[in-house]
C-alpha positions as CSV (number, residue, x, y, z in Angstrom):
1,X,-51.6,-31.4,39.4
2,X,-48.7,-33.9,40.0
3,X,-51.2,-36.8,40.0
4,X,-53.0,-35.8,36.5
5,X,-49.4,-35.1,35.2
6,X,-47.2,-38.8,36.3
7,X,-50.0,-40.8,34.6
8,X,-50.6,-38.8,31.4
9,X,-46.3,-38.7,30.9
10,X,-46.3,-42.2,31.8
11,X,-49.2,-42.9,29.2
12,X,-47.5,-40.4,26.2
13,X,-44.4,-42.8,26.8
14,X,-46.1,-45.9,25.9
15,X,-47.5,-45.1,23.5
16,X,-44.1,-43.8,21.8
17,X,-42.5,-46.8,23.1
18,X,-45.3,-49.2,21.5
19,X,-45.0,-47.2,17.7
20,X,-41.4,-47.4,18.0
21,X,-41.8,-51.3,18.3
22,X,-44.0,-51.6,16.0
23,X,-42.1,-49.6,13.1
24,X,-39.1,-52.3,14.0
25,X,-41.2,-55.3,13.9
26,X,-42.6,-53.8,10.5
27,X,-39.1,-53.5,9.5
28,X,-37.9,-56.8,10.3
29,X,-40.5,-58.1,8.6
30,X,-39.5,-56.6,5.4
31,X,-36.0,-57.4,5.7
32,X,-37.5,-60.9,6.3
33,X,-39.7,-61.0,3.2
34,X,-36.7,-59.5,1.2
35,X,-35.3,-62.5,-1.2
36,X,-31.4,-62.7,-0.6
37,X,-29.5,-63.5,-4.0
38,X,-26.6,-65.5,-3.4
39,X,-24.2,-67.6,-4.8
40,X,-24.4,-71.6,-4.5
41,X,-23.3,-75.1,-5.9
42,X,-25.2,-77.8,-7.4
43,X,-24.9,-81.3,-8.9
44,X,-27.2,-83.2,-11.2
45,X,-25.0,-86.6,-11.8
46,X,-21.8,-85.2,-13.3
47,X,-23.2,-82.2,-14.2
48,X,-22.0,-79.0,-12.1
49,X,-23.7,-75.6,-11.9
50,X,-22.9,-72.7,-10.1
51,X,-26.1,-70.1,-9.6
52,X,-26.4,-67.1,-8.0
53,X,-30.1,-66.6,-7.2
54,X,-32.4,-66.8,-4.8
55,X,-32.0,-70.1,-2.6
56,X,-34.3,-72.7,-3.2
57,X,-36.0,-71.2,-5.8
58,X,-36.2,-70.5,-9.8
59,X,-35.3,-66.8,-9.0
60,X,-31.7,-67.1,-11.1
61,X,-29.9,-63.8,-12.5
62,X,-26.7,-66.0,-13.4
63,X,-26.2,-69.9,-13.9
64,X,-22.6,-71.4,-15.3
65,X,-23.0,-75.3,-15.7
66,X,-20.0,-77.9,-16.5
67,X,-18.9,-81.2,-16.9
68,X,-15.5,-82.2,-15.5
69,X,-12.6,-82.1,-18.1
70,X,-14.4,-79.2,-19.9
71,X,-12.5,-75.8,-20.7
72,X,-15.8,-73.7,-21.2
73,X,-18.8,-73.7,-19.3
74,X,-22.7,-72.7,-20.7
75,X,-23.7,-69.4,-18.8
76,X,-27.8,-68.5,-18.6
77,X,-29.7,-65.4,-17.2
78,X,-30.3,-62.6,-17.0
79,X,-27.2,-61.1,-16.6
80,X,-24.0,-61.8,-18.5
81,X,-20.1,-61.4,-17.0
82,X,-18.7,-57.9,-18.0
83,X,-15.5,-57.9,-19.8
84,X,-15.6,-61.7,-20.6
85,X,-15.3,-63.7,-24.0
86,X,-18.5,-65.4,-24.3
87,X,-18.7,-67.7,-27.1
88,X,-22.0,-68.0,-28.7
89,X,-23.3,-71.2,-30.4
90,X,-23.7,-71.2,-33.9
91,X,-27.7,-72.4,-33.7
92,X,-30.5,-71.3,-30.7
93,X,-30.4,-74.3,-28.2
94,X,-34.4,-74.5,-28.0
95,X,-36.4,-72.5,-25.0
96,X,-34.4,-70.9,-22.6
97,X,-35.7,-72.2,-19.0
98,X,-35.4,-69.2,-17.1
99,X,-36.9,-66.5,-19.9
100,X,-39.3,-68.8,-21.9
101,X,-37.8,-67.6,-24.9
102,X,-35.5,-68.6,-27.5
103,X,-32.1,-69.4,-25.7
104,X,-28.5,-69.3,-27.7
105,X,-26.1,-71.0,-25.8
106,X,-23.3,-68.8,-24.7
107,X,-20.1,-70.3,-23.1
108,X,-17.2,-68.7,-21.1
109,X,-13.7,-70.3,-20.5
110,X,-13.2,-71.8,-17.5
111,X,-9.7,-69.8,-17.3
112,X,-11.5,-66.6,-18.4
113,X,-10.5,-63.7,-15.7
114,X,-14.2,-62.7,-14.8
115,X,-14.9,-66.5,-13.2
116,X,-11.2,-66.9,-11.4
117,X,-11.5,-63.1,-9.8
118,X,-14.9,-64.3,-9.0
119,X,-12.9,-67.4,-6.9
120,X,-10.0,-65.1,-6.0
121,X,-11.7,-61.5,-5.0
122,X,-15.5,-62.5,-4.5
123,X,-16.3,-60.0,-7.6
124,X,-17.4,-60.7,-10.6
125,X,-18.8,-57.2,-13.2
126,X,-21.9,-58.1,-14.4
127,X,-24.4,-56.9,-17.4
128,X,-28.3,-57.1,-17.6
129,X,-31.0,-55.1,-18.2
130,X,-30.2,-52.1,-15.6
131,X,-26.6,-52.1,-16.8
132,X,-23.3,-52.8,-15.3
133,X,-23.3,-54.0,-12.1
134,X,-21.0,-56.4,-9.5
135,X,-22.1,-59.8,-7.8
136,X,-20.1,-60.3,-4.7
137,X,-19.4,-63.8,-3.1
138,X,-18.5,-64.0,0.7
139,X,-15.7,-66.2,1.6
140,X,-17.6,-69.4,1.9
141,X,-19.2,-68.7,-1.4
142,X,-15.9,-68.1,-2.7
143,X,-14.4,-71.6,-1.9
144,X,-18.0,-72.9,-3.4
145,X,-16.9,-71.3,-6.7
146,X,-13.2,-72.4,-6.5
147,X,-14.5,-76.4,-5.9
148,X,-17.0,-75.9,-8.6
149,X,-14.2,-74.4,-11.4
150,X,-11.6,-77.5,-10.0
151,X,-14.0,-79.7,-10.4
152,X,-15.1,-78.8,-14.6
153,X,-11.5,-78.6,-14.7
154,X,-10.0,-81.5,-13.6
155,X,-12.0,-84.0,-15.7
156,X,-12.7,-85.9,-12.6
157,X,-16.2,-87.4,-11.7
């Protein structure tokens, strides 16, 4: 009876042990294929834009671009700071690049409290479609964002 019973328990337990590996493999996989939104820095010529998105990609929920020496920056996306005073410009600015509709320019001091707690606390309240909401920066991102609102700021190139 023993020698039916050692193989068949030592059978049942690889078979557990293979689903188990497989339902983590499946599962890294989808934290793989998951797009991580975070926040980043770029320059085109003086031009400075801050973006939190998905890297390397057009996936954008929030973009604030500058030039040095400005006090406001133009913010685009599909989610708007919480709380801030966004000034909107008198006329639409022509097709918005990340909706493919019409696109107002809206602008938010550089000094306005939602983008220096962003720098400061790595939180910034947010508004969209789904409704209030908060963007978090880690602390590298967070040095990112207080170089990027030094730089429009300083009216340095």
């Amino acid at each position: 009876m023993f020698k039916f019973l050692l193989p068949a328990t030592a059978a049942l337990g690889l078979v557990a042990f293979t689903a188990q590996s497989q339902d983590v493999a499946s599962a890294e996989t989808a934290a793989a294929a998951t797009p991580v939104m975070q926040w980043s820095v770029h320059h085109e010529g003086a031009l400075a834009k801050l973006a939190y998105g998905v890297a390397h990609s057009d996936q954008l929920a929030l973009m604030v671009s500058c030039l040095p020496g400005d006090r406001t920056a133009a913010v685009y996306g599909d989610v708007q700071p919480e709380g801030a005073r966004l000034i909107r410009a008198s006329l639409p600015q022509g097709v918005d690049p990340l909706s493919d509709g019409e696109a107002e320019e809206t602008r938010i001091a550089l000094s306005d409290p939602s983008l220096q707690g962003l720098a400061r606390r790595g939180r910034m309240a947010v508004r969209g479609d789904a409704g209030v909401f908060q963007l978090s920066a880690t602390v590298q991102e967070r040095r990112a964002i207080a170089d990027f609102l030094a730089y429009c700021s300083a009216g340095r190139v």
